[in-house]
C-alpha positions in Angstrom: 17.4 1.9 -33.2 16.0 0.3 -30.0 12.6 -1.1 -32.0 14.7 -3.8 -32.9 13.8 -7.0 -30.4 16.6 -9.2 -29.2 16.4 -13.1 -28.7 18.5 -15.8 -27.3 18.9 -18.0 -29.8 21.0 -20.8 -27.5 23.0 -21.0 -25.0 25.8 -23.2 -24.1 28.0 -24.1 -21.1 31.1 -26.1 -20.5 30.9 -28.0 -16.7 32.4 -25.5 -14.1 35.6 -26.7 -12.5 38.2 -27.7 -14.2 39.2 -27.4 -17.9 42.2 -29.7 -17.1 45.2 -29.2 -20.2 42.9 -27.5 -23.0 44.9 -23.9 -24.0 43.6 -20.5 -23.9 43.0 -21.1 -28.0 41.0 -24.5 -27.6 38.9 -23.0 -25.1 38.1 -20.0 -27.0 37.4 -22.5 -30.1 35.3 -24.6 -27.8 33.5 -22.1 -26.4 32.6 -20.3 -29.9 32.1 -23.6 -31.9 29.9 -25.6 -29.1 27.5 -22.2 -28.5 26.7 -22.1 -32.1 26.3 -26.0 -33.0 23.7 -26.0 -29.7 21.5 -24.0 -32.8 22.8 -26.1 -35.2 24.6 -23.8 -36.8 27.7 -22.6 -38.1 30.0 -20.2 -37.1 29.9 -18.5 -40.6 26.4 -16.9 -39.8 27.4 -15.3 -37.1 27.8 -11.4 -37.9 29.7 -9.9 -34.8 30.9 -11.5 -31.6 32.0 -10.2 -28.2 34.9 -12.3 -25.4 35.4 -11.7 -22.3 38.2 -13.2 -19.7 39.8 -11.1 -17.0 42.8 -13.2 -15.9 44.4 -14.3 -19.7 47.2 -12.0 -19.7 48.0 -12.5 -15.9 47.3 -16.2 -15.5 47.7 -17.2 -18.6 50.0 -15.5 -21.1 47.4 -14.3 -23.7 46.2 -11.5 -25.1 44.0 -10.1 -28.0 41.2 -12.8 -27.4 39.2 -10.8 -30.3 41.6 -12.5 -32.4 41.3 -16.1 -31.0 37.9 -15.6 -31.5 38.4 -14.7 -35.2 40.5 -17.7 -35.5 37.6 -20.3 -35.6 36.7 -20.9 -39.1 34.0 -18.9 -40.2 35.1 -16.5 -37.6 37.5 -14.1 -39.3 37.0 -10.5 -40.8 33.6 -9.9 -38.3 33.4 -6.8 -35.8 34.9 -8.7 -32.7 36.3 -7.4 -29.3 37.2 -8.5 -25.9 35.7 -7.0 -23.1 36.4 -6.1 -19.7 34.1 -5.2 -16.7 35.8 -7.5 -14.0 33.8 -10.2 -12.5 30.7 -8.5 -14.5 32.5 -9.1 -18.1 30.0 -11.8 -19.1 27.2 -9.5 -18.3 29.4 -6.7 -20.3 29.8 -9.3 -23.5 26.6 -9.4 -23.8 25.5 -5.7 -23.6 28.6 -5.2 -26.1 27.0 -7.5 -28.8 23.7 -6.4 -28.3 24.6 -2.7 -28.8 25.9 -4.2 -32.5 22.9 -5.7 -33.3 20.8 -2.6 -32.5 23.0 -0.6 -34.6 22.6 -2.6 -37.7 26.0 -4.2 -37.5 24.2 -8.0 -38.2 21.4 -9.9 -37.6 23.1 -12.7 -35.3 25.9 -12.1 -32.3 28.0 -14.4 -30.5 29.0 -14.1 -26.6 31.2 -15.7 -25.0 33.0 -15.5 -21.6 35.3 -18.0 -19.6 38.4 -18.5 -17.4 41.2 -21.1 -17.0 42.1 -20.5 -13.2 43.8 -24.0 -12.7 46.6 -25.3 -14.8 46.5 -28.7 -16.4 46.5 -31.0 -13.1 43.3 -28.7 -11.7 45.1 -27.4 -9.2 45.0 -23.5 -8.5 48.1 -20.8 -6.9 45.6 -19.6 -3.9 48.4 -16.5 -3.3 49.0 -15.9 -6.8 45.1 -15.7 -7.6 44.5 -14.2 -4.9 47.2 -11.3 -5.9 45.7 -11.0 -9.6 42.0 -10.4 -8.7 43.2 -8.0 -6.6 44.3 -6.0 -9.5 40.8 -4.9 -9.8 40.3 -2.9 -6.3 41.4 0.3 -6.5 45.5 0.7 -5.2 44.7 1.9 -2.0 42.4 -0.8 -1.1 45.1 -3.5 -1.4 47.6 -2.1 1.2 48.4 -5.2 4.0 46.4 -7.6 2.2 46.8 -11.4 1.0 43.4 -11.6 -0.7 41.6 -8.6 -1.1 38.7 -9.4 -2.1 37.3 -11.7 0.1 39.0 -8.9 2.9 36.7 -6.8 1.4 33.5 -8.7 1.3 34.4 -9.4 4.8 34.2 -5.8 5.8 30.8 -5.6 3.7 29.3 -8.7 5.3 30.3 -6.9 8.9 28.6 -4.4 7.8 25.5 -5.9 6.5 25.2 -7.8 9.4 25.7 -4.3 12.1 23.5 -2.6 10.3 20.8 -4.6 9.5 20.7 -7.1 12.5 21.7 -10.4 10.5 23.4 -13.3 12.1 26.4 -15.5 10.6 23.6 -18.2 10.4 21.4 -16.6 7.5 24.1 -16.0 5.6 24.9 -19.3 5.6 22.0 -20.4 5.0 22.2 -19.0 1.5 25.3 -21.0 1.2 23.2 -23.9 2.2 20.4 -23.6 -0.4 23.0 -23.0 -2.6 25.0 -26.5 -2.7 21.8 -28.2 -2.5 20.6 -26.6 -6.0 23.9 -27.6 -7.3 23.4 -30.8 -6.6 20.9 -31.5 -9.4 22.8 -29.0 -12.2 25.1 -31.5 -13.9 27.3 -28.1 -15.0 27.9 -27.1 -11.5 31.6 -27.7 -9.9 30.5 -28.4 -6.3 27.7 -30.8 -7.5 29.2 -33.8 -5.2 29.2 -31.7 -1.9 26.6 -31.2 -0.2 26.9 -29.4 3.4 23.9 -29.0 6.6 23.5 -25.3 8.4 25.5 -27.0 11.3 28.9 -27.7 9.2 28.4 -24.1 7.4 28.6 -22.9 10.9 31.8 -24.8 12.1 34.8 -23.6 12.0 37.7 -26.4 10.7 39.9 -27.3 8.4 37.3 -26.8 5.8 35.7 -23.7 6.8 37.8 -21.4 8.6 37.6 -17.6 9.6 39.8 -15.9 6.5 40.3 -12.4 8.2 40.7 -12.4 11.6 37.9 -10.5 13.6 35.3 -10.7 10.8 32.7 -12.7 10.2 33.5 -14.4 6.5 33.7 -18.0 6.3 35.1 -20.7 3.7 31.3 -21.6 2.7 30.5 -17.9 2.5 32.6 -17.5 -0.7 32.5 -18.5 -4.6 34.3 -21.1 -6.1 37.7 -20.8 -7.9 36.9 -22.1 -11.4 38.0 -23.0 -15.1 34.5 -23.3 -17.4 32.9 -21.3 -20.8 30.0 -20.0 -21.7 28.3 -18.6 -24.9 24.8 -17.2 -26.1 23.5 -16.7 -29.4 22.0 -13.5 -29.9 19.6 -12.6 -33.2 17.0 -10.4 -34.1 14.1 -11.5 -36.3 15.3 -11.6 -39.2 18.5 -13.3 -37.6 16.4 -15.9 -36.0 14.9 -16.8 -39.1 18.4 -17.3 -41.1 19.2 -19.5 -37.9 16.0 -21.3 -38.8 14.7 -21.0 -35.0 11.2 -20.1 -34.1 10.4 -17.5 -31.7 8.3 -20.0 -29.6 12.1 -22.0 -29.1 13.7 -18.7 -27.9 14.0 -16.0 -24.8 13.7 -12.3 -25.5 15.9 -10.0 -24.0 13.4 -7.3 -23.0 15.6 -5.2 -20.9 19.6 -4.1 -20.0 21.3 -2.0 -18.1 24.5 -1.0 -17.3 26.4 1.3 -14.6 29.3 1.7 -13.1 30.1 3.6 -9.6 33.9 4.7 -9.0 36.8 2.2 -7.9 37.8 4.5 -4.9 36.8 3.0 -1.6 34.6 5.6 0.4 32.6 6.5 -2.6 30.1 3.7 -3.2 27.6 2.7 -0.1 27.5 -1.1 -0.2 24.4 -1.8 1.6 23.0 0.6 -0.9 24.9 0.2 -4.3 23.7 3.2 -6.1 25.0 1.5 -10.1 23.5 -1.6 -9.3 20.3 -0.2 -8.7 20.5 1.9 -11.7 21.0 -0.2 -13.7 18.3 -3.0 -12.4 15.9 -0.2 -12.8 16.9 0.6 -16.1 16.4 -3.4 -17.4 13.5 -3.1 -15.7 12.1 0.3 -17.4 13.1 -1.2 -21.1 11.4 -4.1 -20.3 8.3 -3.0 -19.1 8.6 -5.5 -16.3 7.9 -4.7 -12.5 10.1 -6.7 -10.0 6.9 -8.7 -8.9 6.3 -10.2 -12.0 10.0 -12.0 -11.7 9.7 -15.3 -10.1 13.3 -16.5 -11.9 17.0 -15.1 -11.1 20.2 -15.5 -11.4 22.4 -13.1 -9.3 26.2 -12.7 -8.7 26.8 -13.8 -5.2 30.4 -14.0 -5.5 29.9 -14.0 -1.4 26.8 -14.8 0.6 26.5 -11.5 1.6 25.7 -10.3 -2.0 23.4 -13.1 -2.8 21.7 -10.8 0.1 22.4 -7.7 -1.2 21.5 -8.8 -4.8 18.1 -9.9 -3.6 17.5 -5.8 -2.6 18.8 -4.6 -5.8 16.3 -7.4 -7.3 13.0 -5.9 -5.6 12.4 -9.3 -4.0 13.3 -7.8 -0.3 13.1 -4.7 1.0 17.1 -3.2 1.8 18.4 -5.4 5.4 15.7 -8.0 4.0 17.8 -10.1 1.6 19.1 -13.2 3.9 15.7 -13.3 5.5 14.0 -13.9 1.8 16.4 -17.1 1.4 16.0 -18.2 5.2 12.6 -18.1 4.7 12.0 -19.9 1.5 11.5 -17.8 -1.0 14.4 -17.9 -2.8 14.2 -21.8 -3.3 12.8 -23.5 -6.7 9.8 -23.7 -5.7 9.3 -20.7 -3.3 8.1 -17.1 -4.5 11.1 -16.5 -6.5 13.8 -18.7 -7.5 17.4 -17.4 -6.9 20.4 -19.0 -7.9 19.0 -22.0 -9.0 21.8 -23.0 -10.6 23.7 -23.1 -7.7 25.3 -19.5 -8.1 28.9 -18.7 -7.9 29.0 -20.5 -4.4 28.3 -24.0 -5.9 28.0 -23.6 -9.5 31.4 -22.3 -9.6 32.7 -19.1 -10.7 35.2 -19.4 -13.7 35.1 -15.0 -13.9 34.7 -14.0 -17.4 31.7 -16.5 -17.9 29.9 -16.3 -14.9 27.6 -12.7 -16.4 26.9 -15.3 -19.6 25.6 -18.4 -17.3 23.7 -16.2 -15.3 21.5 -15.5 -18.7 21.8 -18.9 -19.8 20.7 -20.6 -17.1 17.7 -18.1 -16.4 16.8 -18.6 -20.3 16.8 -22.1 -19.6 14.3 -21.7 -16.5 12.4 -19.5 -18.8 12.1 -22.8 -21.5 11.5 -24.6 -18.8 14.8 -26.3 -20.0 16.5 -27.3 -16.3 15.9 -29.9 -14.2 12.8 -30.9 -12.5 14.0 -30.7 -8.8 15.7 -27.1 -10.3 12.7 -26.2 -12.2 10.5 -22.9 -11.2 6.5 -23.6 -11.7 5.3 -21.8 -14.0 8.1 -19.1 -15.0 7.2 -15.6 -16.2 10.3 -13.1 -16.5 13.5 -13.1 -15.2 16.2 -11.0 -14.0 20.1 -11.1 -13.5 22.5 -9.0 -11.7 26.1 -9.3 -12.7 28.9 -7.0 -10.3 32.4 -6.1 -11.1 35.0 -5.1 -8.4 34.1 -4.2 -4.4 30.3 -3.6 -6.0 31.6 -1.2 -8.8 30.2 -2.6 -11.9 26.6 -3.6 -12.6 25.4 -5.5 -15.8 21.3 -5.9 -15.2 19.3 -8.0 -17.7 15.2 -9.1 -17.6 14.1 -11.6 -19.9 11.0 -12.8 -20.9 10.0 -17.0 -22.7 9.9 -16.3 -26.9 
């Protein structure tokens, strides 16, 4: 089963932001019709296809995305389902459709992810997200508060920094390096904002304190966002009915999956034990060491994580993380580029496509398909880390250039 080799075909994005009046059904179509014509193809020859969304029934009235899916002409009768990890149901689309493939299910798979967080002006119900995210902590965990996830991460990034020694000012720094890659990735929904160390570091209006007596800030956190994503997945033979050559694609040379229970008290954050099962994993079915990746994408749904992401990468040793970014290493053109993209901090972070763009985007690197300013010298494999819930789930993936 697992001789079979596994290629990105294309990959497709919508700008991350907002999706302004489109319905859950025309974003579905969009995302499904725009991911296959970026092959020039149509949707007929795809042979299974995976969705993934975590907020459609709570936000947005709708269920059985399979069926949406299966909607799109060309679409209907094909082994389809919706996934869902959490924040790492991308990363969980994709492991979904390339489980078909490997089974002998088809030759060419479809995934697709994305969120509509905003309603049709752009504008967003902080409390009412807030509440609904939260449905993905364990019960327990949400007791007394507003917005529990960035309550949480708060805790971790206290944490982090007791431990480990690290000041307010290198996480921030992350943040820092992050808007300033978004500035040059037209997809990304803070690319018109730019912000210095100083103002990361200031508390006002735009960047206040959000749990009193710990240390998370405004900058410190992900965007709310609408946006899509989609890959094309094929194996040989599926590549050649696309009519793609190998030399035009990525391979997916290793996964991994694992998932650590939802009770708080069970996981160590500083030390995820899933995600680094499962980065070791992609990393044994690849073949690849963590020193031959000098291209990431990783889910830093908080500064701290871009941090602790950075560990579960290899690239720093564990209390090392912040330092790699504050030191350079992380940037374009450093040792290994992180988040080039901007990451969920400046890219945006519309939920159930965030695990897709991170594979796109480091595909694109990988083709050397990005911008110049964006660009890594010379790319040779990359990695991404995709996390569910308070560090729960991990989707891991290594790719290597066609």
């Amino acid at each position: 089963m697992s001789h079979k080799r596994i290629y990105i075909a294309a990959y497709h994005q919508s700008k991350f932001g907002k999706l302004g009046a489109m319905t859950i059904p025309q974003v579905v179509a969009a995302a499904v019709t725009e991911t296959c014509a970026a092959a020039d193809a149509d949707p007929a020859v795809v042979d299974v296809a995976s969705v993934g969304a975590i907020l459609t029934n709570s936000l947005n009235e709708q269920g059985l995305l399979a069926g949406l899916v299966a909607g799109v002409p060309g679409m209907e009768s094909k082994p389809i389902e919706a996934v869902e990890n959490a924040c790492a149901t991308g990363g969980q689309a994709i492991i979904s459709v390339v489980h078909k493939l490997l089974l002998g299910y088809g030759d060419v798979g479809l995934a697709v992810g994305f969120e509509k967080m905003r309603d049709a002006e752009g504008k967003m119900d902080g409390k009412l997200i807030g509440k609904v995210l939260g449905f993905f902590s364990h019960p327990d965990e949400r007791v007394g508060k507003t917005y529990v996830f960035p309550h949480l991460f708060a805790e971790v990034m206290a944490e982090y920094m007791r431990v480990h020694g690290v000041s307010e000012a290198h996480l921030a720094q992350i943040a820092v390096n992050e808007y300033a890659n978004a500035k040059y990735n037209p997809y990304a929904q803070m690319q018109k904002v730019q912000i210095t160390l100083e103002q990361a570091m200031t508390v006002d209006d735009r960047n206040r304190y959000l749990v009193e007596g710990l240390p998370m800030k405004t900058y410190d956190c992900s965007q709310i966002s609408d946006g899509y994503a989609g890959l094309l997945l094929a194996t040989e033979e599926g590549l050649a009915k696309l009519g793609i050559a190998k030399r035009d694609t990525v391979e997916l040379v290793g996964w991994g999956q694992a998932t650590d229970p939802l009770t708080k008290g069970t996981r160590d954050p500083l030390r995820p034990a899933g995600a680094y099962r499962a980065m070791n994993e992609a990393y044994r079915r690849a073949g690849v060491t963590p020193a031959e990746v000098n291209v990431a994408e990783i889910h830093d749904c908080f500064t701290v994580m871009a941090a602790i992401g950075t560990e579960v990468l290899g690239k720093a040793e564990v209390g090392r993380g912040a330092r790699y970014w504050v030191d350079g290493k992380a940037d374009a053109k450093g040792e290994c580029g992180i988040n080039t993209s901007g990451g969920l901090i400046a890219k945006g972070h519309p939920i159930g496509a965030t695990g897709v763009a991170m594979v796109g985007w480091a595909a694109w690197q990988l083709l050397g398909k990005v911008p110049a300013e964006l660009q890594v010298p010379s790319p040779r494999a990359a990695a991404t880390f995709n996390i569910g819930g308070p560090i729960c789930a991990s989707v891991c993936t290594v790719l290597r250039a066609g």
